[in-house]
N, C-alpha and C positions, 0 to 999 in steps of 0.2 A: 797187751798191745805190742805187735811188732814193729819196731824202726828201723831204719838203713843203717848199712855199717859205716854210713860218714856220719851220721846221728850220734851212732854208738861212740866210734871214736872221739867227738867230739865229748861226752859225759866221762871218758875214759882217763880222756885226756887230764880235764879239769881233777881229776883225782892221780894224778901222776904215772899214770901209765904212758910208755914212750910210746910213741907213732909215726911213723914219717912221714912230711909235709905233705898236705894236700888239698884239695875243694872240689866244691860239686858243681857242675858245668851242666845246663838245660839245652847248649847249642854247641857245635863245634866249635864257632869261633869263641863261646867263652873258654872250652877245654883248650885253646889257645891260648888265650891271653891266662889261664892259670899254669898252663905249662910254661908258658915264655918265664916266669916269676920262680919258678920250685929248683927245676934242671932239666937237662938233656936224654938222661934217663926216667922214663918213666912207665908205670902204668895205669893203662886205663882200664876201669873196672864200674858192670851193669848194676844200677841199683836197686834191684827186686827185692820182693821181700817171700824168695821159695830158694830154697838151694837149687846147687846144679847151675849153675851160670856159668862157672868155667865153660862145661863140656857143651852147653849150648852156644860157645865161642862170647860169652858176653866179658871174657878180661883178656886183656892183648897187652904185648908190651911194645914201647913205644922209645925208640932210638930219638927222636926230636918233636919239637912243638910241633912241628907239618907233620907229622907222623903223628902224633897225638889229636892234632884237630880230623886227622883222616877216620883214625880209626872209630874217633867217636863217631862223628856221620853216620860210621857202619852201624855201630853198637846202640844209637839213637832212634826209637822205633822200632829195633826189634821187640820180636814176641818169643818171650821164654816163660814157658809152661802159661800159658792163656794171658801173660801179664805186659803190656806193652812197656818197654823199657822210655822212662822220663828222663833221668837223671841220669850221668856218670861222675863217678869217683875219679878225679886222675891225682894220682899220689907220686912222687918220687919213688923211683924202683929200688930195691937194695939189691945184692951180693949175696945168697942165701947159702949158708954152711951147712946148717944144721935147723930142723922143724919139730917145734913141741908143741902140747895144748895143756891148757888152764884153761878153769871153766869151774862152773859155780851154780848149782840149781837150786830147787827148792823142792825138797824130799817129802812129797803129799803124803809118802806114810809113816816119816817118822816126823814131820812137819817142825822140821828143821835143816838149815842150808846144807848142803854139800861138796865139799872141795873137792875137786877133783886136779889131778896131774898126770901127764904120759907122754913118753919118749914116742909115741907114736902118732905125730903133729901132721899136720898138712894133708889128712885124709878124712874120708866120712868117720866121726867119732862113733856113730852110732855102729857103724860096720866093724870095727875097732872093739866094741862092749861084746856085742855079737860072740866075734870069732876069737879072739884072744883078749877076754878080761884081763886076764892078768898082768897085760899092759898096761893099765890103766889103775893107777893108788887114788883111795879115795879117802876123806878122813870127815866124818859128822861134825857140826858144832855143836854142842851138847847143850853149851849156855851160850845164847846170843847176844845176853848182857855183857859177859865176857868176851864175846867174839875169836878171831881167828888170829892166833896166837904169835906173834915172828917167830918162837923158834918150832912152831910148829907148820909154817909156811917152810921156812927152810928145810924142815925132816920132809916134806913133799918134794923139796925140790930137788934135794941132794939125790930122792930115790931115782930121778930120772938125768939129772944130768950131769956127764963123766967131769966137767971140769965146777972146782967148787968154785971159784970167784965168779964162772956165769950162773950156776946155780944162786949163789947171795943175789945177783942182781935179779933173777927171775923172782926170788922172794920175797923183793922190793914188789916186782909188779903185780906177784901174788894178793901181798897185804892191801894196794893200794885199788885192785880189782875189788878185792872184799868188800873196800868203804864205798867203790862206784855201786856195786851190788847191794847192799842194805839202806845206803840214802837213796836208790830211788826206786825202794819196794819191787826188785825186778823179780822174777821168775826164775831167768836165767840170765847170766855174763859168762862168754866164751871168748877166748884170743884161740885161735885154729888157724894160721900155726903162728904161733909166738915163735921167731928167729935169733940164731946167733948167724952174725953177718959176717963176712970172711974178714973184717977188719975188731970183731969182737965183742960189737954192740948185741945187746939184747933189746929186738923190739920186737910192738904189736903191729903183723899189717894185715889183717883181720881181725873183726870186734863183731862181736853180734851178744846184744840185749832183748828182752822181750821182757815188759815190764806187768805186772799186775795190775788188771783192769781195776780192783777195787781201791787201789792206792793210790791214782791218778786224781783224785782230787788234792790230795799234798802235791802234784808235781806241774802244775800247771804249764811249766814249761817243758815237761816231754808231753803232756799231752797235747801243746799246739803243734808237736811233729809227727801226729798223727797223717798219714798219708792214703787219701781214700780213693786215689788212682792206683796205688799198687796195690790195694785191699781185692779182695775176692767182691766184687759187688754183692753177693746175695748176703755175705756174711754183715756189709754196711748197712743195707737195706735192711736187715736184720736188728742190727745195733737201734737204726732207728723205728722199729716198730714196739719194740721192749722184747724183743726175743734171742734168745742163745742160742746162736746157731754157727756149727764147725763146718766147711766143707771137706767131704771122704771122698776114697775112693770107689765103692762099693755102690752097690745098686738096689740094697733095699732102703729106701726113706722110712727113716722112724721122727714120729712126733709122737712125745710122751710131756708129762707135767711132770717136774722133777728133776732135777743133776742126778740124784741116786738112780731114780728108775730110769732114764734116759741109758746110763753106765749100763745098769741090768739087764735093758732091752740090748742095747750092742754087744753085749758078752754071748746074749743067750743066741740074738743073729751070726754070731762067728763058730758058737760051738756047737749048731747044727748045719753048718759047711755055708754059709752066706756071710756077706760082706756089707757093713752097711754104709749108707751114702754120706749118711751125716749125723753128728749129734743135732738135735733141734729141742729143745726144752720150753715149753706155751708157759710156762710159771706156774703161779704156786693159786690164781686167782684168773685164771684166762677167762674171756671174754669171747662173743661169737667173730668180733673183729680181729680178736690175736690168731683166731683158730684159721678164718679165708686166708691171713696175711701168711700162715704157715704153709698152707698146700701152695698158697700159691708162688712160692718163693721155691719149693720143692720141687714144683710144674717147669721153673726154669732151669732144672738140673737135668737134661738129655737123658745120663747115665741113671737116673730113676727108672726101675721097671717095675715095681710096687712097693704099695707104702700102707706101712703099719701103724695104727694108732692102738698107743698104750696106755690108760687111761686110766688112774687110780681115784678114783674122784674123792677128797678132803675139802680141801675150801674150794679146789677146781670141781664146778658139779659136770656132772655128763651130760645133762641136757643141753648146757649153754655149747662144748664140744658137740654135739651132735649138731646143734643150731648151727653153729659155726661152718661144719661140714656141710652140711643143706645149702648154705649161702655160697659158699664156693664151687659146690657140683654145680650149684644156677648159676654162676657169673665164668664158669670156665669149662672149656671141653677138654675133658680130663678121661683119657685113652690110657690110664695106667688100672691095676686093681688097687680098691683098697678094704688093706683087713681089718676088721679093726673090734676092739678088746675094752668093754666098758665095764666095770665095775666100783663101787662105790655110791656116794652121793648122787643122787637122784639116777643112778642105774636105773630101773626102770622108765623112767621117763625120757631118758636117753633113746634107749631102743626102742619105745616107743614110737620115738621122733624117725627115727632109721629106718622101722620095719618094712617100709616100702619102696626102698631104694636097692641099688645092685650091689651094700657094700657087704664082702664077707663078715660073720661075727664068727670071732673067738671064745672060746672059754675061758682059755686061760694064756700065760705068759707065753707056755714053750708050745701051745697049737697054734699061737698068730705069726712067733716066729717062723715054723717050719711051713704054712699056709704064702706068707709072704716068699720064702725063699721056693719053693716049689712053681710061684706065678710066677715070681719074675724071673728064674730059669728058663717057664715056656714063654716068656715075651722075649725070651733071646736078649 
């Protein structure tokens, strides 16, 4: 689950991470009356939950409370990348010397956290991994029983910053990012850019967390900041029908049973020159009602030009997916192609169910891939 960066900082906070003052205003006149309280300087900052806000003008700075209640008005409403702006941040502004990043993931394949540090702060990190890794010192935790070490936050921090006494303090925020990040089962904790101010303070005035779906039961308090107005709707809708579903950029729709086979199908869609729409995963026991709730949630993606069904059938049988599909060709007029790839449990009765319909059959994994990506090439 993603949260705001006034969410974040607030979790950051509580664990000693420094931030400078600030709140979240729904109306101008409260980014008023919070600016009237902070200072003179400030900034006001969009609270979405997709990067890219700057450059879509959603953070502005703000020389006074009338200049802060103004610029919120603007920023309030806005739409940055499909997501209508709720909230603003307005924070006290600082004096920026110098910009670092600390951050903190969770290493799916050594499935243990990862520290990260770099003098190369206040930019796209991932552009940063990209082009010049070796900007970027990373260091495993090996034991989490033990966790992450001071003098081993300090040997990160000395690598990136020229003066040692701001290095000790960033070591401080290091260790103290750590504890925000394993009490509350995140994913990832990032500061982008963690600052030294021209008067010498080391602060955080960006936080960004994304905590783990399956540990939100211990956390009940991030999970009532869950926010389903800045959520992707299909992806909520999704939540609540029991289905896993990411929104992509890509235009072929895959519905598959499985996280492995879900991965496997998007690999084998990228590595015959297609992109796909989204992960979507019907579980591990889907039903004729998970399978409608799936196309049809896929039906509201524009960017669909065909969609793959990958269908390994174990405890998911293929006839109830074939059912499933039949109830949704009846209940929607669906102008996309679909290929679709059934083997396992009750296969045959599966395509039995199908034989009479317009859907393409597959053989196998990498003919439904290239079948999908060739249709929806010609549906432009």
């Amino acid at each position: 689950m993603k949260i705001h960066e006034y969410q974040a900082k607030e979790i950051f906070s509580k664990f000693g991470v420094p931030v400078p003052p600030g709140d979240v205003a729904e109306t101008p006149e409260q980014a008023y009356s919070i600016a009237k309280r902070i200072a003179d300087k400030l900034v006001v900052k969009a609270q979405v939950l997709v990067g890219g806000r700057g450059k879509a003008g959603g953070v502005k700075l703000a020389d006074s409370p009338e200049k802060a209640k103004e610029i919120a008005s603007e920023i309030l409403g806005m739409d940055i990348k499909g997501l209508r702006v709720e909230k603003v941040l307005v924070a006290q502004a600082v004096d920026i010397k110098e910009e670092y990043y600390l951050g903190i993931i969770l290493d799916r394949r050594s499935q243990k956290p990862v520290v990260m540090a770099s003098a190369a702060g206040g930019v796209d990190i991932e552009e940063v991994a990209r082009n010049t890794p070796e900007k970027i010192f990373k260091m495993t935790i090996e034991d989490v029983q033990i966790g992450l070490m001071p003098h081993q936050a300090r040997w990160l921090c000395l690598k990136i910053f020229k003066s040692k006494s701001q290095a000790l303090k960033a070591s401080r925020i290091l260790m103290s990012l750590y504890r925000a990040f394993m009490s509350s089962d995140a994913s990832l904790a990032e500061i982008n850019p963690l600052v030294v101010t021209t008067s010498g303070d080391v602060l955080a005035i960006d936080a960004k967390m994304n905590v783990d779906d399956n540990g939100l039961y211990r956390h009940k308090e991030i999970e009532e900041m869950r926010d389903l107005k800045a959520e992707d709707p299909r992806e909520a809708e999704a939540r609540e029908k029991d289905l896993s579903y990411i929104k992509l950029d890509g235009s072929i729709g895959c519905v598959v049973n499985g996280a492995g086979l879900a991965m496997a199908t998007m690999d084998l869609v990228k590595k015959y020159g297609g992109e796909p729409a989204n992960f979507l995963d019907i579980g591990g026991s889907s039903s004729p009602e998970k399978v409608e709730n799936a196309v049809r949630i896929l039906m509201t993606d524009e960017n669909v030009k065909a969609v793959y069904f990958n269908i390994f059938g174990g405890i998911t049988r293929c006839d109830d997916v074939a059912n499933g599909i039949l109830v949704a060709l009846d209940k929607m007029d669906i102008d996309v192609p679909i290929i679709i790839r059934l083997t396992g449990t009750n296969e045959n009765e599966g395509r039995k169910i199908l034989e009479k319909t317009d859907l393409i059959p597959a053989a196998s994994m990498a003919e439904g891939a290239k079948k999908a990506i060739e249709l929806a090439g010609k549906a432009g």
